[in-house]
C-alpha positions as CSV (number, residue, x, y, z in Angstrom):
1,X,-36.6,-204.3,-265.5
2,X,-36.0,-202.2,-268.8
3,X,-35.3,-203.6,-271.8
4,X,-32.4,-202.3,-273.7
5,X,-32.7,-201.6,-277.3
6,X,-30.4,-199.2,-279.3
7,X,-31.0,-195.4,-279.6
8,X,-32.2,-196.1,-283.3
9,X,-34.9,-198.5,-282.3
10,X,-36.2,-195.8,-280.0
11,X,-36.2,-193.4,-282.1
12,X,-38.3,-195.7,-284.5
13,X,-40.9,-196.8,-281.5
14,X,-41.1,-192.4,-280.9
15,X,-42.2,-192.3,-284.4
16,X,-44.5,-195.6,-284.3
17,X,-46.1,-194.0,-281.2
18,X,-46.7,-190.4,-282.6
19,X,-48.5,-192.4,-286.0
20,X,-50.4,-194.4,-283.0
21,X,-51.9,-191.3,-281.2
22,X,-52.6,-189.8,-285.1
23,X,-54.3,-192.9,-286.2
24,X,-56.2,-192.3,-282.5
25,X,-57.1,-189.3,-283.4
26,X,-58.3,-189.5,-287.1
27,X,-60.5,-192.4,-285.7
28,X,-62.4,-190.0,-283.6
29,X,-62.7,-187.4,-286.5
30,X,-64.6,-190.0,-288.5
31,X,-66.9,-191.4,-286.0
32,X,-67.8,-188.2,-284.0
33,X,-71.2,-187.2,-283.8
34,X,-70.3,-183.4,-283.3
35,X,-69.6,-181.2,-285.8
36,X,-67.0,-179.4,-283.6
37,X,-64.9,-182.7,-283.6
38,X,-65.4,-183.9,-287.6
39,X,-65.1,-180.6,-289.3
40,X,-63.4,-178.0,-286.8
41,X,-60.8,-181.0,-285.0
42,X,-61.4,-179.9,-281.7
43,X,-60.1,-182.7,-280.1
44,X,-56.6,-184.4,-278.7
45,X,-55.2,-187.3,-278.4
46,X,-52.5,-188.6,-276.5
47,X,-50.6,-191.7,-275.0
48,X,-49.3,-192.2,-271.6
49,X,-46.9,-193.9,-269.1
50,X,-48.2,-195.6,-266.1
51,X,-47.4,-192.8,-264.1
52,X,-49.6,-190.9,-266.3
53,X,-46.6,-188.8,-267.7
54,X,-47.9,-188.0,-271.8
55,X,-45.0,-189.8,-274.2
56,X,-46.6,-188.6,-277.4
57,X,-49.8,-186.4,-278.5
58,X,-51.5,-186.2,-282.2
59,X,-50.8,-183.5,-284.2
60,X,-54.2,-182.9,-285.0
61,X,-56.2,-181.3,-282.5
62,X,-56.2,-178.1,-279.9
63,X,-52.8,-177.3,-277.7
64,X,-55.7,-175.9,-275.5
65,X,-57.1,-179.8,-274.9
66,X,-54.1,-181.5,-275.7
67,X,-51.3,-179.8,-273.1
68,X,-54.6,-179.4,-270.6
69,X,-54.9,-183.4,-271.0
70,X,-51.3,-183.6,-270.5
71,X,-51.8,-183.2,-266.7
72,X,-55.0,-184.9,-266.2
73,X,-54.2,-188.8,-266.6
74,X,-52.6,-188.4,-263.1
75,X,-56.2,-187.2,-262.1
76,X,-57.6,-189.9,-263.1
77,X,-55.0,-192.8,-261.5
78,X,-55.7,-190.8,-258.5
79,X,-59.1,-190.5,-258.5
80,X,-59.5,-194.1,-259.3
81,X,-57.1,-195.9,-257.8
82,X,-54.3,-197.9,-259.4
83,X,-56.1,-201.2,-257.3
84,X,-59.5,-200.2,-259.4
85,X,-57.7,-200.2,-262.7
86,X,-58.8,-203.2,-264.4
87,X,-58.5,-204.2,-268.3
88,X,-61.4,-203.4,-270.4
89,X,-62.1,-200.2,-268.2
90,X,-63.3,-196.8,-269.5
91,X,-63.1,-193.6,-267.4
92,X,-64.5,-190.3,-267.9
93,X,-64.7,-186.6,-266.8
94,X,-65.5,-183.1,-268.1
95,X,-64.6,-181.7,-264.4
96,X,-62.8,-178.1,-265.9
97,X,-60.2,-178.3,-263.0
98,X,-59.1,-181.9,-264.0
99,X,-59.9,-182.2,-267.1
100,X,-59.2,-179.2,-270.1
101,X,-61.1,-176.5,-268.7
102,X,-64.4,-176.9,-269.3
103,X,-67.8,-178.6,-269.0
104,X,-68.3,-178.8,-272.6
105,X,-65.0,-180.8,-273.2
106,X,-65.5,-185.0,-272.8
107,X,-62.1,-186.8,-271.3
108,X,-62.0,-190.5,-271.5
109,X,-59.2,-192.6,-270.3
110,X,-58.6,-195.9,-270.9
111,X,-56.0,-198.3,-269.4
112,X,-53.8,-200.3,-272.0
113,X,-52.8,-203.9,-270.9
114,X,-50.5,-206.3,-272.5
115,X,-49.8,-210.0,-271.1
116,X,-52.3,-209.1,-268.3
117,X,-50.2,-205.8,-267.3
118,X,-50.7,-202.2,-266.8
119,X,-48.2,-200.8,-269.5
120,X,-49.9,-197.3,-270.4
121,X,-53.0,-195.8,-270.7
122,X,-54.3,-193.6,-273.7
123,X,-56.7,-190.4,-273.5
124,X,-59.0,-188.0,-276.1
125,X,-60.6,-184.9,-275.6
126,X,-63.9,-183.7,-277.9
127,X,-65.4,-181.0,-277.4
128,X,-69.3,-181.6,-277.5
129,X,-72.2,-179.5,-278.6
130,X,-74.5,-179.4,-275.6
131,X,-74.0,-180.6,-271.8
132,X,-77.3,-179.6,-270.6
133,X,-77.4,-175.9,-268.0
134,X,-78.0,-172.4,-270.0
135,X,-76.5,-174.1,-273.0
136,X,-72.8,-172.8,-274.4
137,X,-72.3,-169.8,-273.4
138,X,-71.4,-167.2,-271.1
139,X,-74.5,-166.5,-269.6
140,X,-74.0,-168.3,-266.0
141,X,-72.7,-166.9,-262.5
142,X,-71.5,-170.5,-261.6
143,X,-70.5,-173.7,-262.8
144,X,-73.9,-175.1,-261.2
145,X,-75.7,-173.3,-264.0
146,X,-73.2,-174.3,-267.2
147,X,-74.6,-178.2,-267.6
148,X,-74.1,-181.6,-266.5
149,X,-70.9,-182.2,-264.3
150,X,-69.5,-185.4,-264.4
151,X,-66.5,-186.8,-261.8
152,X,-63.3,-188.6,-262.9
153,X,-65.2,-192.2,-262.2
154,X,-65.8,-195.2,-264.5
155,X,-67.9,-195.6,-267.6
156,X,-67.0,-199.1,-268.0
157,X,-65.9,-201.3,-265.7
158,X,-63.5,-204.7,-267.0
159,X,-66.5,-204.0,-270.3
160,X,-69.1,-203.6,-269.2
161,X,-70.9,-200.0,-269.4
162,X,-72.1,-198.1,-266.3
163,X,-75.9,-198.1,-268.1
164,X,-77.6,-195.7,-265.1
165,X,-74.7,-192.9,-266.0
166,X,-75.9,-193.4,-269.4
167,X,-79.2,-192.4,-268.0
168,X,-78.6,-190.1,-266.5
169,X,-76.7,-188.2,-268.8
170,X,-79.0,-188.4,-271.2
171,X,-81.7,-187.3,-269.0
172,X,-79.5,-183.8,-268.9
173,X,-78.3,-182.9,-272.3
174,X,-80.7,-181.4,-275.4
175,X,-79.1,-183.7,-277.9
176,X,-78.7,-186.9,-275.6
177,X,-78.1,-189.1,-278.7
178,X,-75.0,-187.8,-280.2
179,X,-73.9,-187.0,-276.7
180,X,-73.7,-190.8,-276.1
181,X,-72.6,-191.3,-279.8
182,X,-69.6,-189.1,-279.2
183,X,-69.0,-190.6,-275.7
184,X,-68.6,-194.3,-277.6
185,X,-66.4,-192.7,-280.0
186,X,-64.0,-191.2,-277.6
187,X,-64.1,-194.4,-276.3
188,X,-63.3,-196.4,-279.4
189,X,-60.7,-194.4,-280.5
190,X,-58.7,-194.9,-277.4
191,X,-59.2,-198.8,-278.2
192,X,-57.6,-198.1,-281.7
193,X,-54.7,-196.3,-280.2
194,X,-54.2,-199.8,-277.6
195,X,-54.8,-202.1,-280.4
196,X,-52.0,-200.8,-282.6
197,X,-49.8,-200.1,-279.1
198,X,-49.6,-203.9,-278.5
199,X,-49.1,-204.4,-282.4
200,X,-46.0,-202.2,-281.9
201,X,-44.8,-203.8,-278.8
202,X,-45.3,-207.1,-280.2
203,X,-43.1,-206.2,-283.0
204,X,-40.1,-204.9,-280.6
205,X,-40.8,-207.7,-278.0
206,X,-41.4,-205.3,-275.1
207,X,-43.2,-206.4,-272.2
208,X,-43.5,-202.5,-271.1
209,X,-42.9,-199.0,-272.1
210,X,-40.2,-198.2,-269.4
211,X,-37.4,-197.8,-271.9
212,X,-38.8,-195.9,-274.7
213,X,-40.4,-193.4,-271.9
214,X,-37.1,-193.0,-270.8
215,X,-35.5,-192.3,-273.5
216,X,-38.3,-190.1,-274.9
217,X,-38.4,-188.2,-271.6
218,X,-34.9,-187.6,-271.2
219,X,-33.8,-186.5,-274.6
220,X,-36.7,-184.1,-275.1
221,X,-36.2,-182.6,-271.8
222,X,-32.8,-182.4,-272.8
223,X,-33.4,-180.6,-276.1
224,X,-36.3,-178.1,-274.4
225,X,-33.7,-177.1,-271.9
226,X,-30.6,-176.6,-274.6
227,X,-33.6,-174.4,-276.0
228,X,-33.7,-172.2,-273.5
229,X,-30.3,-171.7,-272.6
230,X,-29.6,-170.3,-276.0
231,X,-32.0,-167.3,-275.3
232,X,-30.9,-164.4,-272.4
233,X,-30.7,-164.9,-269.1
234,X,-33.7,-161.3,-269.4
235,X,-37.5,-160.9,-267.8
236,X,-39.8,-158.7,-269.9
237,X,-43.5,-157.9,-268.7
238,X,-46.7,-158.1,-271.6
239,X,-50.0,-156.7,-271.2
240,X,-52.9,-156.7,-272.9
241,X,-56.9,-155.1,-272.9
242,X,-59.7,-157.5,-274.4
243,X,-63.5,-156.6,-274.2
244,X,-64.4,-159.0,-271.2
245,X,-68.3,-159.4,-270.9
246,X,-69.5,-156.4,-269.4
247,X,-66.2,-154.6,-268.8
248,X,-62.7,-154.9,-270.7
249,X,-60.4,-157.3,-268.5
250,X,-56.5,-157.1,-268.4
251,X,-54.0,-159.9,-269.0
252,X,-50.4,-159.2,-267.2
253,X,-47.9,-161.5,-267.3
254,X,-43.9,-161.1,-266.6
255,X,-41.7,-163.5,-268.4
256,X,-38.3,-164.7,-267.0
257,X,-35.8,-166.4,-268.9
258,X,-33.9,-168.9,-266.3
259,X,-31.1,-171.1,-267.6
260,X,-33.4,-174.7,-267.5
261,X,-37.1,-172.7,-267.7
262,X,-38.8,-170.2,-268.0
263,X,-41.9,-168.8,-265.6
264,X,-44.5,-167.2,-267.0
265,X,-46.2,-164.8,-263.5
266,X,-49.5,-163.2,-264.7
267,X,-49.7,-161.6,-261.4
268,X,-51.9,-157.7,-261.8
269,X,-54.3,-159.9,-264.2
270,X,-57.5,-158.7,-263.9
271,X,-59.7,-160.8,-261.2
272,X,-62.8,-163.2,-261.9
273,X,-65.6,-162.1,-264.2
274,X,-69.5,-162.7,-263.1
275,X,-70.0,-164.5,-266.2
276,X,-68.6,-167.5,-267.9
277,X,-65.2,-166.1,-269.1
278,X,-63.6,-167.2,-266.4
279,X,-60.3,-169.7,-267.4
280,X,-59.0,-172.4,-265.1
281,X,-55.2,-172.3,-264.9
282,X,-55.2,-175.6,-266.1
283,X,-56.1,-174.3,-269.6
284,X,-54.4,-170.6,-269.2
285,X,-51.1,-173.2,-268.5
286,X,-51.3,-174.8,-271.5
287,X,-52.1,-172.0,-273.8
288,X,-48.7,-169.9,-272.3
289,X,-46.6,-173.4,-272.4
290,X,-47.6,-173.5,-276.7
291,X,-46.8,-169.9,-277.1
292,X,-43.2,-170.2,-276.0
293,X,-42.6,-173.9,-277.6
294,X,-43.7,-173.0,-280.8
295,X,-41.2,-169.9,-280.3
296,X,-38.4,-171.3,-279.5
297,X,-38.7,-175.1,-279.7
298,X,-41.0,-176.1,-282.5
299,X,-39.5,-179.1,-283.8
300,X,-39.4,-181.1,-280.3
301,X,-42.2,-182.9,-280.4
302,X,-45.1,-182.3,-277.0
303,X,-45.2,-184.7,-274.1
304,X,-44.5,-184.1,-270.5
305,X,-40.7,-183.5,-270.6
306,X,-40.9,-181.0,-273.2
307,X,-43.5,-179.0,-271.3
308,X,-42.0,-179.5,-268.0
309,X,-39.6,-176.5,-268.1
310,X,-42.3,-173.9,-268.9
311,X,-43.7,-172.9,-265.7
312,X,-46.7,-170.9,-265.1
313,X,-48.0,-168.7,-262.1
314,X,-51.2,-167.1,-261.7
315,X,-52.6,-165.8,-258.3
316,X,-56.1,-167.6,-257.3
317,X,-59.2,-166.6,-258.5
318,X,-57.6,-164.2,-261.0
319,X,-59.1,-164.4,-264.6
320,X,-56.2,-166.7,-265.6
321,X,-56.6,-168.9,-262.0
322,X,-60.4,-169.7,-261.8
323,X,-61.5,-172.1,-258.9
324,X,-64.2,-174.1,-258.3
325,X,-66.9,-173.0,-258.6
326,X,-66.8,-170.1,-260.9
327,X,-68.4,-170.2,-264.6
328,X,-65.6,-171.2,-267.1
329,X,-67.9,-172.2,-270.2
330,X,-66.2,-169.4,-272.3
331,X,-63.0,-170.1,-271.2
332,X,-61.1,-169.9,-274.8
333,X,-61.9,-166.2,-275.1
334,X,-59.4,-165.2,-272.0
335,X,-57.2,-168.7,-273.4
336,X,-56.6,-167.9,-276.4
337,X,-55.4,-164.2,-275.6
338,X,-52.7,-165.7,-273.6
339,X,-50.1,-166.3,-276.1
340,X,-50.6,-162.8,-277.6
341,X,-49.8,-161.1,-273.9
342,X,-47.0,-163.2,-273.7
343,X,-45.8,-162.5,-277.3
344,X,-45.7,-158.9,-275.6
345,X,-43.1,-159.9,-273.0
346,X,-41.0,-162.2,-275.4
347,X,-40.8,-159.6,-278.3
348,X,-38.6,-157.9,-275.6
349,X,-36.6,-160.6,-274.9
350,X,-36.2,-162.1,-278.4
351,X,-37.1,-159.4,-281.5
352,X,-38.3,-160.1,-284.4
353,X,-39.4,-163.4,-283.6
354,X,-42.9,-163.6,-282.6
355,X,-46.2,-162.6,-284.7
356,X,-47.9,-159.2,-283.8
357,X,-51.4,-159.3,-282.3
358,X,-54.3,-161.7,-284.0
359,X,-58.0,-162.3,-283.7
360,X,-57.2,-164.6,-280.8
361,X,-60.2,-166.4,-279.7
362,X,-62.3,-168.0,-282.4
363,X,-65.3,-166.2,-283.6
364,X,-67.3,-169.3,-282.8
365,X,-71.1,-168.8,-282.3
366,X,-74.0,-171.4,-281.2
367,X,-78.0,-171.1,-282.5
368,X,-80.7,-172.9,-280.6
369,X,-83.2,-173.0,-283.6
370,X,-86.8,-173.9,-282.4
371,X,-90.5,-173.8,-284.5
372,X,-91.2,-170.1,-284.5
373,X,-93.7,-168.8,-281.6
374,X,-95.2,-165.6,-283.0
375,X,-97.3,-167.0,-285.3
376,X,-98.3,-171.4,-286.1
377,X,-95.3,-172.7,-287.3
378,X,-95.0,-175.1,-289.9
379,X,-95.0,-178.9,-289.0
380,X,-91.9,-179.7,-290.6
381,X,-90.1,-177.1,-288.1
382,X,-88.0,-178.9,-285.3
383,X,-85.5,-178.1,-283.0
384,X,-81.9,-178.1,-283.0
385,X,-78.6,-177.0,-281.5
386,X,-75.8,-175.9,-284.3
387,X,-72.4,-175.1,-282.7
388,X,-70.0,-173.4,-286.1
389,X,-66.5,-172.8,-285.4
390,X,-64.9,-169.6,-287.5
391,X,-61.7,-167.6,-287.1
392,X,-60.7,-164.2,-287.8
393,X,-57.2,-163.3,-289.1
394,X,-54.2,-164.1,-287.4
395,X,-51.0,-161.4,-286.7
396,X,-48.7,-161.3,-289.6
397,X,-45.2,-162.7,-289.0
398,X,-41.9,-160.9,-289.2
399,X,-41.2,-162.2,-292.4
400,X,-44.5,-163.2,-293.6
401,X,-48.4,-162.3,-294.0
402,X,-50.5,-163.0,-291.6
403,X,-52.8,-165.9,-292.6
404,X,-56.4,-165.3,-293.7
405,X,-59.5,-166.4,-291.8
406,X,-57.1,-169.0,-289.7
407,X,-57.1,-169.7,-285.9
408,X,-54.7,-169.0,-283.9
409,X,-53.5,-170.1,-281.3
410,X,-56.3,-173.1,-281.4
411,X,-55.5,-174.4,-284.9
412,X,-58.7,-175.8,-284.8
413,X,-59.9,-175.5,-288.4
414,X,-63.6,-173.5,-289.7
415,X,-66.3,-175.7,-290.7
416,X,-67.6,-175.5,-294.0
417,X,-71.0,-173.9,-294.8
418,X,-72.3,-177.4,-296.0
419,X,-71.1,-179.0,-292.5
420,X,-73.2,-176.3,-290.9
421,X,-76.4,-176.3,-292.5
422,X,-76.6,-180.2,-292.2
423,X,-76.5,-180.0,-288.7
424,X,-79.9,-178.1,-288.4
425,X,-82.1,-175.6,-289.9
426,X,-80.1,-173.1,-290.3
427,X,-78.8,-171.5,-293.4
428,X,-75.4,-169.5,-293.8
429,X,-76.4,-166.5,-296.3
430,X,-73.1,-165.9,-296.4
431,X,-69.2,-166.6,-295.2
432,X,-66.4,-164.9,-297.3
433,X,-63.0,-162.5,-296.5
434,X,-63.3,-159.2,-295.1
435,X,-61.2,-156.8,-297.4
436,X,-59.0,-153.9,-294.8
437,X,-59.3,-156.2,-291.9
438,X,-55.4,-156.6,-291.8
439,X,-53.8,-154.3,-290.0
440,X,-51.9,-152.5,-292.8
441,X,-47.5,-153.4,-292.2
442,X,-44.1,-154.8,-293.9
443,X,-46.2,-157.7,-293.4
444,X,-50.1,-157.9,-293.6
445,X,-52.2,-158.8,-290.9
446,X,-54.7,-161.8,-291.9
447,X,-57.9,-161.3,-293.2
448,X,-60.9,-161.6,-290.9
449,X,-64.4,-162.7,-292.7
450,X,-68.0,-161.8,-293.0
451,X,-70.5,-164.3,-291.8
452,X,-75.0,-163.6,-292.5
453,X,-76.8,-166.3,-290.5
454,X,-80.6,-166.9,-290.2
455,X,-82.8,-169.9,-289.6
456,X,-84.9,-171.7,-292.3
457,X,-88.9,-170.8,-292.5
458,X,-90.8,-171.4,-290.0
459,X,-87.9,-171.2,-287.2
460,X,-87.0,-168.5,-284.6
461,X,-83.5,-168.6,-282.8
462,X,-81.4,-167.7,-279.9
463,X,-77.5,-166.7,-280.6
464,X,-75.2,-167.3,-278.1
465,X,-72.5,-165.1,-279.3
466,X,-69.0,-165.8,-278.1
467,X,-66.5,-162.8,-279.9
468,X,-64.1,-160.2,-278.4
469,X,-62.0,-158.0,-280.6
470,X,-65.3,-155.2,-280.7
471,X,-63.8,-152.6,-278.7
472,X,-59.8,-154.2,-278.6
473,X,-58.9,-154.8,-282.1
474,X,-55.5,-156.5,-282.4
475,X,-52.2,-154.5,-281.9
476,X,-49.9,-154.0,-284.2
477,X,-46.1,-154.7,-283.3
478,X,-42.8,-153.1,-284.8
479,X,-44.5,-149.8,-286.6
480,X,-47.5,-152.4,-287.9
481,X,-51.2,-151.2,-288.2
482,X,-53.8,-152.2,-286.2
483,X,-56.6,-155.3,-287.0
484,X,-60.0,-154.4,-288.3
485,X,-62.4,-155.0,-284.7
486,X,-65.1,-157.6,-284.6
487,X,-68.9,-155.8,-285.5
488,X,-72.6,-157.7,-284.7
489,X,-75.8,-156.4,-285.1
490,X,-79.5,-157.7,-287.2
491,X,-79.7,-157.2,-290.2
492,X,-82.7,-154.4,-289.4
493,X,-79.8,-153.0,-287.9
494,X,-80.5,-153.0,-284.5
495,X,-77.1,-153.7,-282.5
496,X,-75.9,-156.9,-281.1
497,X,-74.0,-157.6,-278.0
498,X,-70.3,-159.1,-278.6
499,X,-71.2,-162.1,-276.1
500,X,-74.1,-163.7,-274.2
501,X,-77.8,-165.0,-275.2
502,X,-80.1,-162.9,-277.5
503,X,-83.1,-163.6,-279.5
504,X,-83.3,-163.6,-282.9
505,X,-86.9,-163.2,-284.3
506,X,-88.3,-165.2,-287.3
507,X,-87.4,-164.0,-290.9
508,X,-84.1,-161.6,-289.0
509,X,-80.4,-162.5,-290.0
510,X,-77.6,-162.2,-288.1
511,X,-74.6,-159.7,-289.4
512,X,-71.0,-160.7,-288.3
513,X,-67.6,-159.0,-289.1
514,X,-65.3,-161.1,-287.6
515,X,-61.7,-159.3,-286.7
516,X,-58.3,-158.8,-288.8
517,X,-54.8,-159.6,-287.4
518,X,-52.4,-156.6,-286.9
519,X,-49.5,-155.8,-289.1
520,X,-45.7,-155.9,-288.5
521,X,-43.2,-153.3,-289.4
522,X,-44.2,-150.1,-291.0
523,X,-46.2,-150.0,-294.2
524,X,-44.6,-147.9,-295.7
525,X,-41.7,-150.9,-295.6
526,X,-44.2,-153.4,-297.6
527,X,-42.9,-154.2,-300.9
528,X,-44.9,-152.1,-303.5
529,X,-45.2,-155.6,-305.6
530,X,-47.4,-156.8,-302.7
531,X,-49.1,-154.0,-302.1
532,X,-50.2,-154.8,-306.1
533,X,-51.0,-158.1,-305.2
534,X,-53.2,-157.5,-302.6
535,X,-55.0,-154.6,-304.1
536,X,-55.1,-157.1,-307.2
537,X,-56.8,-160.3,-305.4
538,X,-59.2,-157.9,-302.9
539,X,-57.8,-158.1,-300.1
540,X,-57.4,-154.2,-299.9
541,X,-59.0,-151.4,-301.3
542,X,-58.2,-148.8,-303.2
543,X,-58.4,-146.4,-300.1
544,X,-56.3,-148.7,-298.2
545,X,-53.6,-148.8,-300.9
546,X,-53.5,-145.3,-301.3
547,X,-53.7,-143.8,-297.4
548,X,-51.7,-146.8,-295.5
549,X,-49.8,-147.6,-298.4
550,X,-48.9,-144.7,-300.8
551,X,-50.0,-146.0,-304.2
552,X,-51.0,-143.2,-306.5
553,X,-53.9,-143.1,-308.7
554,X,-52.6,-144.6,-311.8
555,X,-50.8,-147.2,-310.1
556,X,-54.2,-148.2,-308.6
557,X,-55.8,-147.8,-312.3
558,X,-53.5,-149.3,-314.0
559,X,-54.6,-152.8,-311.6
560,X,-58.2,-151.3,-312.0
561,X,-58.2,-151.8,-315.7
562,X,-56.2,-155.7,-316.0
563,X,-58.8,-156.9,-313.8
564,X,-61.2,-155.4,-315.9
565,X,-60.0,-156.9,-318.8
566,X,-59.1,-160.1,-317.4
567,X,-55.3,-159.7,-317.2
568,X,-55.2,-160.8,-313.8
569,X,-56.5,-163.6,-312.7
């Protein structure tokens, strides 16, 4: 039976459940082991219906885990069984098909009850720093060899904790103890998000969420699908190049504009890699379904009605369609490409809307620091695994820069130096903006950054290095320029692969470039007063302002000498 309340009350119970999955969320980002969940956010959070439909989502964390998660409480009802639900459980996966894509991200459910009734349940996603298997990476040829895989099943059952899985994931993992820490914090924060559920239904008297999902449903599939018929009734194809691991790959993808959805058909993609770059549709679904929503419908907030009307289709065992079991560790770098190829298609359907081309996947890289080998090491020198999170510069806007050193489309954020260092033996010699990286335009590409990583004395280290952009800078769109392209080598100078496992000997450092988003518009377009600016603050040089932009040489001097003097700040 569903209890009637006005459309006002509603309204305040969608807002009171958006703060709940927030608060949710926030909890996790304070009790997380990980440094990839308390300083980068890689996380979601999310509330559901019984049906496992997602009413509301935290703002903070990854449209990668979070619209991923969106379809995988139904997983887990099915897989466990709405007669094995029981209050107090706890269930768990990181199966990529079911879960957000990948071994390395944690899902725990757990079921809310109120009165002794099933009313909800409430899920998070963190990604963790180690699952056991080659380590994080793209170095496997199957999902056998990426780490521990564990089923949609229970990790507490009506309270009580399944101790041998304990066990036994511990027994698989490098860093077994904030494994298990971050397992308990997934799991407390959903028990924050029930705790202030049943302090919200209390307040409104409800005995269930039947109303409020209906009226949250409804109206924001009503809203996504107004959305879309504003735009034409037009399909436009995208394309794009990336590096791949040993050869470049191709996204393709046609989008058509239908009067309640739109489809979004990556048939000609390029087929399965060997190595781990492989991306379940799961994750290539939610990544196309965020590109077009922040487009068209930004203000309406995510759940499963909003999503609904964006459909995606991708043939199997295509790069964009892995199945079982083919190596998905490094699935963000073909993820997080997907927006930009369909950016491609949509600029033709809608211009002068969407961002040109930006870094795309994160320039995120993991050292296995150990005591060095070619010589005694020191007895203070230990072991560690440090995963850092960092971004290069995302496509400028039609109407704005590009923004420096800032993910996109992951929003996840770049840990601090500090953050980094604390986590092992490892010292960050240096992380600042690369001047020229954006693409030169009306607008300005985003900067990338420079990154100088070694270990501490006494410590050798393998990188696994996780980049694109080397050979495919980002595209310019409109007339823009392109992105400065992703460079890695020793500081000796012997050359570095973009991706994959490679040793780094005691006393080397690690040289990273990381890549510039592309311009918009022609630069020749670019206000001259922000061509001054940038020249001004660094983020060109004088080269830059004179060939892509057309300042002449006192122009250039004249900013030369007020920095000299101090004139500009």
């Amino acid at each position: 039976m569903v209890q009637e309340h006005s459309k006002v009350a509603y309204q305040v119970m969608w807002n009171r459940l958006i703060s709940v999955v927030e608060e949710q969320a926030q909890a996790l980002v304070r009790t997380a082991f990980s440094t990839s969940v308390r300083e980068a956010g890689d996380l979601s959070a999310g509330v559901y219906d019984t049906h496992g439909n997602m009413l509301a989502q935290a703002v903070t964390g990854t449209p990668g885990h979070v619209n991923a998660m969106a379809d995988a409480v139904a997983h887990f009802i099915r897989r466990i069984g709405r007669q094995n639900i029981f209050d107090g459980d706890i269930y768990i996966t990181n199966d990529p098909w079911e879960g957000t894509g990948h071994l390395h991200d944690i899902t725990m459910v757990t079921p809310s009850f109120h009165k002794g009734v099933l009313v909800g349940f409430f899920a998070c996603t963190a990604h963790i720093v180690d699952i056991g298997g080659r380590g994080f990476g793209a170095d496997a040829q199957s999902i056998y060899e990426e780490g521990l895989q564990i089923p949609i099943m229970k990790f507490a059952e009506k309270g009580d904790v399944d101790e041998t899985l304990s066990r036994i994931i511990r027994g698989n993992v490098r860093e077994p103890d904030q494994l298990i820490g971050d397992i308990y914090a997934l799991a407390t924060c959903n028990e924050i998000g029930h705790r202030r559920l049943i302090e919200m239904m209390t307040e409104f008297n409800l005995d269930h969420l039947d109303g409020i999902a209906e009226f949250i449903l409804e109206n924001s599939r009503r809203a996504t699908i107004e959305a879309i018929a504003a735009l034409p009734r037009l399909s436009a194809d995208g394309e794009m190049t990336v590096d791949g691991f040993d050869t470049p790959i191709t996204l393709k993808v046609k989008v058509t504009v239908h009067a309640d959805r739109i489809v979004s058909d990556f048939t000609g993609s390029s087929g399965l890699d060997k190595k781990g770059i492989n991306c379940p549709l799961v994750y290539a679904k939610a990544y196309a379904c965020y590109a077009l929503k922040v487009a068209i419908a930004p203000e309406i907030p995510n759940n499963a009605a909003s999503l609904a009307p964006f459909e995606i289709e991708a043939p199997a065992n295509s790069i964009v369609n892995a199945q079982h079991p083919a190596p998905v560790a490094l699935r963000h770098i073909v993820g997080h490409f997907v927006p930009d190829t369909v950016y491609a298609a949509f600029d033709k359907i809608v211009p002068g809307l969407v961002p040109a081309e930006g870094a795309g996947c994160l320039c995120n890289f993991q050292v296995s620091l150990r005591p060095r080998t070619d010589v005694p090491a020191p007895a203070k020198a230990r072991r560690s695994e440090v995963l850092t999170f960092n971004s290069g510069g995302s496509g400028a806007r039609p109407e704005f820069d590009g923004l420096n050193a800032t993910a996109f489309p992951s929003g996840v954020m770049t840990m601090p130096i500090e953050a980094t260092e604390h986590a092992g033996p490892v010292i960050i010699w240096r992380k600042e903006l690369r001047p020229d990286s954006g693409g030169a335009g009306k607008t300005r590409g985003g900067l990338g950054q420079y990154m100088e990583v070694g270990a501490m004395e006494g410590h050798e280290f393998d990188i696994q290095a996780m980049f694109d952009r080397v050979d495919h800078p980002a595209r310019g769109r409109r007339g823009g320029m392109a992105g400065a392209s992703t460079t890695i080598a020793r500081d000796d100078g012997t050359a570095m692969n973009g991706k994959g496992k490679q040793f780094v000997p005691h006393g080397r450092k690690v040289v990273m470039a990381f890549p510039g988003g592309a311009g918009y518009g022609a630069p020749s377009e670019r206000p001259k007063e922000l061509v001054l600016r940038d020249l001004a603050r660094g983020y060109i040089s004088a080269e830059t302002a004179a060939r892509d932009y057309g300042l002449v040489e006192h122009e250039i001097k004249a900013v030369q000498d007020a920095l000299a003097k101090g004139e500009i700040a």
